[in-house]
C-alpha positions as CSV (number, residue, x, y, z in Angstrom):
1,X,-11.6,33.4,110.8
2,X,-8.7,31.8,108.7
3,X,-6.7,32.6,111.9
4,X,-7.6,32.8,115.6
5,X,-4.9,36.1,115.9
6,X,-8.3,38.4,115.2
7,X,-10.7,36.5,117.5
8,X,-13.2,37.6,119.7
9,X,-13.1,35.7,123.0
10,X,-16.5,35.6,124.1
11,X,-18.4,35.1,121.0
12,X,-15.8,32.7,118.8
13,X,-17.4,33.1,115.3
14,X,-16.5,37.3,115.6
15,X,-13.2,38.8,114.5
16,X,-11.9,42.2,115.5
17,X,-10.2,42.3,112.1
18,X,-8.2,45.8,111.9
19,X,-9.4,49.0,110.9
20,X,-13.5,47.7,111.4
21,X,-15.3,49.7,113.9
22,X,-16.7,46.4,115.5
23,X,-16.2,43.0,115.3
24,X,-17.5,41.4,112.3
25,X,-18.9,37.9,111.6
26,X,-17.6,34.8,109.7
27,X,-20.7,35.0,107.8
28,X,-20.3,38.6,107.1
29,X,-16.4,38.1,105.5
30,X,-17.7,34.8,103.3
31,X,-20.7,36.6,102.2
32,X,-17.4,39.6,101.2
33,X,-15.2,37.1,99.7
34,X,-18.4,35.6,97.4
35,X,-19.7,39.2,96.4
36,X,-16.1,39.8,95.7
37,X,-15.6,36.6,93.0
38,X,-18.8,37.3,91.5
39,X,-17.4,40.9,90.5
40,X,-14.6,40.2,89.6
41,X,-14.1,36.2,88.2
42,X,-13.4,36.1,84.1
């Protein structure tokens, strides 16, 4: 995560980022971001 505020101790590459049900991955928020600038880039 960009910050270590939201991490989950035990398994480092989660974050407990607010209002999720359950932690999510690294790979889950860059896959977000990239679906994200795809839809929306000029």
């Amino acid at each position: 995560m960009a910050s270590d505020f939201y991490a989950v101790d035990s398994k480092p590459a989660f974050g407990h980022i607010p209002r999720t049900p359950q932690p999510v991955s690294i790979d889950e928020v860059q896959a977000a971001l990239r679906e994200l600038n795809r839809r929306y880039s000029a």
